[in-house]
N, C-alpha and C positions, 0 to 999 in steps of 0.2 A: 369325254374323260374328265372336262373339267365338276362335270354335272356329279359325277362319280366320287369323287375325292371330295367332293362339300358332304354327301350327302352316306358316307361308308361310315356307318359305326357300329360296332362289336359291342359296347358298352358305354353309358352313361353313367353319370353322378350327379345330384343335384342338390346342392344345400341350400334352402335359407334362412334366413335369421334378421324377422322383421321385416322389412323391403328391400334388401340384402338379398342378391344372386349369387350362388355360384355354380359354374355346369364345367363340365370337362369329361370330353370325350374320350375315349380312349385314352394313347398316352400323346393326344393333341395338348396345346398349350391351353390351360382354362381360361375361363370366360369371369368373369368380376361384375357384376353392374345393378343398377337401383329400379326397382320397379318405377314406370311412369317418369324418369327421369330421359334427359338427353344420352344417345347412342353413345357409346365407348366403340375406339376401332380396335378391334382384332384380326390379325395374322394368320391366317390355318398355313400358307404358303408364302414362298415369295411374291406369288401371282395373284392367291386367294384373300383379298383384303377386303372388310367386311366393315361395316357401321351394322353393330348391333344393340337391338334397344329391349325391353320387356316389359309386358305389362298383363296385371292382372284381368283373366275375364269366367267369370264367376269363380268357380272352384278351381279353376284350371289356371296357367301360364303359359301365355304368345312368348315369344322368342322373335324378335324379328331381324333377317343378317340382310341386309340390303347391302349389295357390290356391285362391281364397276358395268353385270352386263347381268347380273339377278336381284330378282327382288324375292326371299322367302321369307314365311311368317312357320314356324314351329308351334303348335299347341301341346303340349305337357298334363296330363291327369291321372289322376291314381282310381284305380279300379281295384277295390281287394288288395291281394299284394302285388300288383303288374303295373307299369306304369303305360300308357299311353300314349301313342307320338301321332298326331296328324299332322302333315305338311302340306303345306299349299306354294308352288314355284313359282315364278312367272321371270319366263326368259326369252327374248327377244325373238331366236329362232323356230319359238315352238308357239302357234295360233293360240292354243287355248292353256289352262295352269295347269301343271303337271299335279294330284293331288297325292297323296297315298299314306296308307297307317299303318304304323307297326306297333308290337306289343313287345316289351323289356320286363323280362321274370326276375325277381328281387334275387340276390343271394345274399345267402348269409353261414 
């Protein structure tokens, strides 16, 4: 369940401006943070409590939420007008990292 509620979203947003993040989920509480800088802690839950960092790799954006019993890294890229999401998990209960991709169609 916990794996579920980190990882459930309908819709993203992602602004930046210079090395300036910003993401918000849904109508989760957004995310703020500096590429290549030190983690900001973020809140999804009372339980779900995150150090999240970002940082440029090529063309793309890692996202990474390390908490108290996960470690994920998000990758971010624009394909066309689709954006692209790979995840890579790693959680204590499960031998090998959970990976998987999704694709987010633009609206406008």
């Amino acid at each position: 369940m916990r794996l579920r509620k980190s990882v459930a979203v309908a819709r993203i947003r992602i602004s930046t401006a210079g090395d300036r993040v910003g993401i918000a989920y849904d109508a989760k509480a957004p995310i703020t943070l500096w590429i290549g800088e030190e983690p900001v802690t973020w809140k999804l839950t009372d339980v779900l409590v995150f150090e999240v960092s970002a940082r440029r790799d090529g063309d793309a954006l890692a996202i990474r939420f390390r908490g108290e019993d996960s470690d994920r890294t998000t990758t971010y890229r624009t394909v066309g007008r689709d954006l692209e999401e790979e995840t890579t998990m790693i959680v204590p209960h499960v031998s090998t990292p959970i990976v998987f991709k999704r694709v987010f169609h633009r609206e406008n």
